[in-house]
C-alpha positions as CSV (number, residue, x, y, z in Angstrom):
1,X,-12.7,44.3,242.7
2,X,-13.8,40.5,243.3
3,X,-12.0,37.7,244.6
4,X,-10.9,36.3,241.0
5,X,-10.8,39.8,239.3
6,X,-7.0,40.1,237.3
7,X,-5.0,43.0,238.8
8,X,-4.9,44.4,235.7
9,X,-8.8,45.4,235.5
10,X,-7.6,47.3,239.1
11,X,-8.6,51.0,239.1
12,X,-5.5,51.1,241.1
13,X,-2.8,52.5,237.9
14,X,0.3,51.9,239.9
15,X,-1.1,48.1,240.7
16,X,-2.4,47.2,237.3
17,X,0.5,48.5,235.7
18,X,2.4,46.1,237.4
19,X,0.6,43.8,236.8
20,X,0.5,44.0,233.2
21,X,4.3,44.3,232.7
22,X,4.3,40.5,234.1
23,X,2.5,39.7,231.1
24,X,3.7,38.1,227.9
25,X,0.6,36.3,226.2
26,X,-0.3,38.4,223.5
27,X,-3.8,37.9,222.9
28,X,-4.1,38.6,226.6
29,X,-2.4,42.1,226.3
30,X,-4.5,42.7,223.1
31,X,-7.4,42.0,225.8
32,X,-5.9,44.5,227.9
33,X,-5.5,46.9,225.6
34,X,-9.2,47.2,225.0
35,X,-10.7,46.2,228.0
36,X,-8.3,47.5,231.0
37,X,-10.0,50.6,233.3
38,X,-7.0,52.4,233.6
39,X,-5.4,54.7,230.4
40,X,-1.7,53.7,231.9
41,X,-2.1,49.8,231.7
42,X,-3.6,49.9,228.3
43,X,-0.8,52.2,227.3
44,X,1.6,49.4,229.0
45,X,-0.1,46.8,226.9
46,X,0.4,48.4,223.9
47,X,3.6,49.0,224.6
48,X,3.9,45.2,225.3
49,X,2.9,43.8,221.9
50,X,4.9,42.2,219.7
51,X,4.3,45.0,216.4
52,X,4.4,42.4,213.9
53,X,1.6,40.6,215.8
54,X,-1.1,43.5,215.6
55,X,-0.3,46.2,212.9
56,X,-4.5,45.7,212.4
57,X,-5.0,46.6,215.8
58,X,-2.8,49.3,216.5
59,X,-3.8,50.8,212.4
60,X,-7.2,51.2,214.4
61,X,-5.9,52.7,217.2
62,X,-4.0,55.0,215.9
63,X,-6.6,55.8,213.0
64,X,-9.4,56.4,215.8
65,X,-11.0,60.3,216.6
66,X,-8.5,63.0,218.1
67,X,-11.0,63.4,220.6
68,X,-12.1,59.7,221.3
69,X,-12.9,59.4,224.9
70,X,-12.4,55.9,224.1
71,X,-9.1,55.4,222.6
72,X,-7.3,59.3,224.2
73,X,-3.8,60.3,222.4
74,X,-2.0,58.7,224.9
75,X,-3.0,55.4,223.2
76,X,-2.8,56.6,219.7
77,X,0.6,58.1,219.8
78,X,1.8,54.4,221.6
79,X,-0.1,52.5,219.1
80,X,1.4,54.2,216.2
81,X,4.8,54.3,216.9
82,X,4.6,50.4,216.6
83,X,3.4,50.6,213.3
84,X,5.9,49.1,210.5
85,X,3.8,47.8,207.7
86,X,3.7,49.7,204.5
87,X,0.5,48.5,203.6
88,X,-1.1,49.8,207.1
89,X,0.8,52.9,207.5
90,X,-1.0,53.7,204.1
91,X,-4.1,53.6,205.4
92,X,-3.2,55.5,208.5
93,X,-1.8,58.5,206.2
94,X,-4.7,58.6,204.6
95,X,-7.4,57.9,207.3
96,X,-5.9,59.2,210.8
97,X,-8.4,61.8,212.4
98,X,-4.9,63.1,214.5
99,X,-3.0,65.2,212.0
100,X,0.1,64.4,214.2
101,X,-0.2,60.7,213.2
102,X,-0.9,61.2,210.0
103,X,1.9,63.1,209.2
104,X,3.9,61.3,211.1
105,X,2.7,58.1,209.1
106,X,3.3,60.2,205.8
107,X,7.3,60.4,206.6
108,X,7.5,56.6,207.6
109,X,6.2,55.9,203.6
110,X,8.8,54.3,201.7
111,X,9.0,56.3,198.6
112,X,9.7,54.0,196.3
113,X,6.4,52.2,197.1
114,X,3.6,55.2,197.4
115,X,4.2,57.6,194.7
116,X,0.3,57.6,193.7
117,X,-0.6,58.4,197.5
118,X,1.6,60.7,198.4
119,X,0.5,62.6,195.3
120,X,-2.6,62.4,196.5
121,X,-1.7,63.4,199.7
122,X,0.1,66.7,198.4
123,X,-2.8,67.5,196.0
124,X,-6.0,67.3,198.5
125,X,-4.5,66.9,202.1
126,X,-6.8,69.9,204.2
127,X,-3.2,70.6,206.4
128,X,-0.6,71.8,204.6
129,X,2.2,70.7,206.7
130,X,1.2,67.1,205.8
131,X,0.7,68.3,202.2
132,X,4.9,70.0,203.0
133,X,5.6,66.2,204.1
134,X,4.3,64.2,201.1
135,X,6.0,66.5,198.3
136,X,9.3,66.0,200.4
137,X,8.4,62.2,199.3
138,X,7.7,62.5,195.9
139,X,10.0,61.7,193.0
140,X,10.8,64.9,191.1
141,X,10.7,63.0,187.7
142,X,7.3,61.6,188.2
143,X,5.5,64.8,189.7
144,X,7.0,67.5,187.6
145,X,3.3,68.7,186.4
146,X,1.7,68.2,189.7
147,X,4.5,70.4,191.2
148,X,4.1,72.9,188.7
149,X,0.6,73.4,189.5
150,X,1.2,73.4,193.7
151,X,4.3,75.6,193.3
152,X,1.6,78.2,191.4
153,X,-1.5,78.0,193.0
154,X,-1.5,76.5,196.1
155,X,-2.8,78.3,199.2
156,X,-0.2,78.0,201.7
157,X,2.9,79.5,200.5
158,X,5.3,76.9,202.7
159,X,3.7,74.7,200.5
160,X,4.4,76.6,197.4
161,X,7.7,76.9,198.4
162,X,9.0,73.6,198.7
163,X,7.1,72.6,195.3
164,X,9.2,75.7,193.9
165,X,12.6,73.5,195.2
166,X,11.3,70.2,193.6
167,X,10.5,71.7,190.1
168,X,13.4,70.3,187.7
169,X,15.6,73.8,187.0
170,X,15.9,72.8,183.1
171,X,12.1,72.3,182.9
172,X,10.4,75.1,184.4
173,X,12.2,78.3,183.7
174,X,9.7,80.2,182.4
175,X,7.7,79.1,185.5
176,X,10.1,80.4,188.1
177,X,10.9,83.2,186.3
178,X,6.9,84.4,186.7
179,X,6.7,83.0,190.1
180,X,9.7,85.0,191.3
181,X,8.1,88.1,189.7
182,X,4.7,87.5,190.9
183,X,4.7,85.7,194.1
184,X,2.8,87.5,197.1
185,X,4.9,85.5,199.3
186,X,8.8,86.6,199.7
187,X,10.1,83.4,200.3
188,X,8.6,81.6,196.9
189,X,10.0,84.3,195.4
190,X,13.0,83.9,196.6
191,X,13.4,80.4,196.2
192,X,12.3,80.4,192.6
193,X,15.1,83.4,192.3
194,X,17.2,80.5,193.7
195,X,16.4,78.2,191.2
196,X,16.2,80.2,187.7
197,X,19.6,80.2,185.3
198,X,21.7,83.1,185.5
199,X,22.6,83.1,182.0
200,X,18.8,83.0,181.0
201,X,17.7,85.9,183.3
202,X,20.2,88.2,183.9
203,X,17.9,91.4,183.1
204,X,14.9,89.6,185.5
205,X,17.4,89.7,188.5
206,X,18.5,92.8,187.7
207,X,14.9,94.2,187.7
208,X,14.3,92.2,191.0
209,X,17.6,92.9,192.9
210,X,16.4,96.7,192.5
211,X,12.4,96.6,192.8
212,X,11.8,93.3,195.1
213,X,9.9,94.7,198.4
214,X,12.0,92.2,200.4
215,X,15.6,92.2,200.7
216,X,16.7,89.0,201.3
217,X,14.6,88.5,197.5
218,X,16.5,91.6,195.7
219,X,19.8,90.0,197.4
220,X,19.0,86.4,196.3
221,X,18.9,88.4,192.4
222,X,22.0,90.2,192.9
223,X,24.2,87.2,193.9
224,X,22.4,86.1,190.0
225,X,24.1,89.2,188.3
226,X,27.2,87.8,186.1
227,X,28.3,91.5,184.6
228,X,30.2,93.7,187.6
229,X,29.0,97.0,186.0
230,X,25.4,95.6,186.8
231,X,26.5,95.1,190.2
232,X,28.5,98.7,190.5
233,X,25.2,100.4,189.3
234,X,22.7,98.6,191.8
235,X,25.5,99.0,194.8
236,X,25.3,103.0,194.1
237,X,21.6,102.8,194.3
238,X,21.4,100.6,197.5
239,X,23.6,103.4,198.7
240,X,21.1,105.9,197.3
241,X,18.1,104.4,199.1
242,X,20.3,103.0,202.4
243,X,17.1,103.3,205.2
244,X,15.7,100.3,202.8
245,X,19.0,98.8,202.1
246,X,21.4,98.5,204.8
247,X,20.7,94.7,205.7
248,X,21.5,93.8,202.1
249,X,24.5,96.1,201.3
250,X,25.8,95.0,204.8
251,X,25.2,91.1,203.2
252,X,26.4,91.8,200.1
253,X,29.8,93.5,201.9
254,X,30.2,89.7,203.6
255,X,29.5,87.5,200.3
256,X,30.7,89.3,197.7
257,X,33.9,88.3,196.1
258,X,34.6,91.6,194.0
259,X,36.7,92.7,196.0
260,X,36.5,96.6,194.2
261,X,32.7,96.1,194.7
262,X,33.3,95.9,198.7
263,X,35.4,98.4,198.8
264,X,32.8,100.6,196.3
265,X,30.7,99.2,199.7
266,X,33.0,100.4,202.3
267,X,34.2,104.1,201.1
268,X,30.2,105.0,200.7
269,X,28.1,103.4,203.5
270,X,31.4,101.8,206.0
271,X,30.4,104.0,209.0
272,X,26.4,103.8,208.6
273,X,27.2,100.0,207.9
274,X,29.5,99.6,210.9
275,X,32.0,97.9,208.6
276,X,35.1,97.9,210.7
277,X,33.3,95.5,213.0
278,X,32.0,93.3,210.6
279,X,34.8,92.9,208.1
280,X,37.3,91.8,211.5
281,X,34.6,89.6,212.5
282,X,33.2,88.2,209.2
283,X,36.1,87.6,206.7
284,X,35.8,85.5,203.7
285,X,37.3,82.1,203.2
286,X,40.8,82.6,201.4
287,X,41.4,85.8,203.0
C-alpha cells in the first residue's frame, strides 16, 4: 500500500475496518462500498449509510446476481435490510436474483399500496414460497377470482392452501366443496373442509369423514357433522376399521362435546385407545 493510500483500500480487514467505522462522509462510504478490497469494510460501509441517502444504491445491491463475485450475499443481505422506500422495494420484489431478498422485499410491501404487484407476484413468481408471501398480502375483496384460480390449479399445494384460506366462505362454496373432494393434497383438503358451511354440506362431510384417505381430513369433516346420529354411526365404524382410525377416534375422544358420544368412544375402543391416560391428562375446558 503506498504512502498516501486510505486505510480503508488496506487488504488488512481488521485495519480497514477500523478505518472505515471513523468515517461519516457519505459519498465517501458510498466510494467505499464499491471500491474497498476487503468484503468486511464494504459490508461496514454499507452498514454506515444513512438509508434515506442511497435507497438507489443499495436497490442495486441487493437486486445484483446470487452468485456475483462482485457484490457476494454478504453485501446484498446488508444492503437490503436498509431498504425503506416503497417505490424501490418494488423493484427489488420483482427483480432480485436472491429469492431470500425478494421475498423478504415482498413482506416489507405495504399492502395498501401494491395490490397489482403482488398479484402479479402470486400469479407468475417461479418460487412458491414468494408466491405463499404475496397472497398473504393481498386484499381478499380485490383477488377473489385470482384466488379462485391459484386455490384450484396451482402447482404447489402450500400455495393452494393458503389461497383456499383467502377465498371469501360465502362466495366460493361450491369451489371448496370440490376442492375438498378432489384435492390430491391432504391439507387443501382439509382446509377447504375448514372453510365450507356446515348447514350447506352436511352429507359432503359425512361422505368425507368416512372415505377421506387422511385422518386429520375425515376428522376436520366430522367436527362439520350437526346431527349426533351421524356422528353415532361414523363412531361405530371408526371402531369397525380401528388399525386406520385410532388417531382420530383418540382426537375425536379429546374434542368432542357429546358427552354420550365419548363414552360410545370409551366402552368400545378405551383400552386399544389408552383412554384412562388421556382423559386424566386431556380434559376439556368446563370439566
Amino acid at each position: 500500500m503506498g504512502l498516501f493510500t486510505p486505510a480503508w483500500k488496506s487488504i488488512d480487514e481488521k485495519k480497514a475496518q477500523k478505518a472505515v467505522k471513523k468515517i461519516n462522509n457519505q459519498k465517501k462510504l458510498a466510494r467505499i462500498v464499491a471500491e474497498a478490497p476487503t468484503v468486511e469494510a464494504r459490508k461496514t460501509a454499507i452498514e454506515q449509510l444513512i438509508p434515506e441517502q442511497h435507497q438507489p444504491l443499495l436497490a442495486m445491491i441487493a437486486k445484483e446476481d446470487y452468485d456475483s463475485t462482485d457484490w457476494p450475499e454478504l453485501l446484498r443481505a446488508a444492503a437490503f435490510d436498509k431498504l425503506t422506500y416503497q417505490t424501490f422495494l418494488a423493484d427489488v420484489a420483482k427483480e432480485a436474483k436472491t429469492l431470500g431478498i425478494r421475498r423478504g422485499a415482498v413482506n416489507k410491501l405495504i399492502p395498501e399500496q401494491h395490490q397489482t404487484l403482488l398479484a402479479a407476484i402470486a400469479k407468475d413468481d417461479e418460487y412458491s414460497w414468494i408466491r405463499i408471501s404475496a397472497i398473504k398480502k393481498l386484499i381478499p375483496e380485490q383477488h377473489q377470482s385470482l384466488l379462485a384460480v391459484l386455490a384450484k390449479e396451482d402447482e404447489k399445494e402450500h400455495v393452494r392452501e393458503c389461497a383456499v384460506k383467502k377465498l371469501a366462505r360465502k362466495q366460493h362454496q361450491l369451489l371448496l366443496a370440490k376442492i375438498a373432494k378432489e384435492d390430491k393434497d391432504a391439507t387443501v383438503r382439509k382446509a377447504a373442509v375448514k372453510q365450507l358451511y356446515p348447514e350447506r354440506h352436511q352429507q359432503l362431510c359425512a361422505e368425507i369423514a368416512k372415505d377421506d384417505a387422511d385422518w386429520k381430513v375425515r376428522q376436520a369433516a366430522y367436527f362439520k357433522l350437526l346431527k349426533p346420529t351421524v356422528k353415532r354411526s361414523l363412531i361405530e365404524y371408526y371402531s369397525e376399521h380401528l388399525q386406520d382410525n385410532d388417531r382420530l377416534l383418540l382426537a375425536i375422544y379429546k374434542r368432542e362435546t357429546e358427552g354420550d358420544i365419548r363414552t360410545m368412544i370409551a366402552e368400545r375402543d378405551g383400552k386399544a385407545l389408552h383412554l384412562g391416560h388421556a382423559n386424566g391428562g386431556n380434559k376439556r375446558s368446563g370439566e
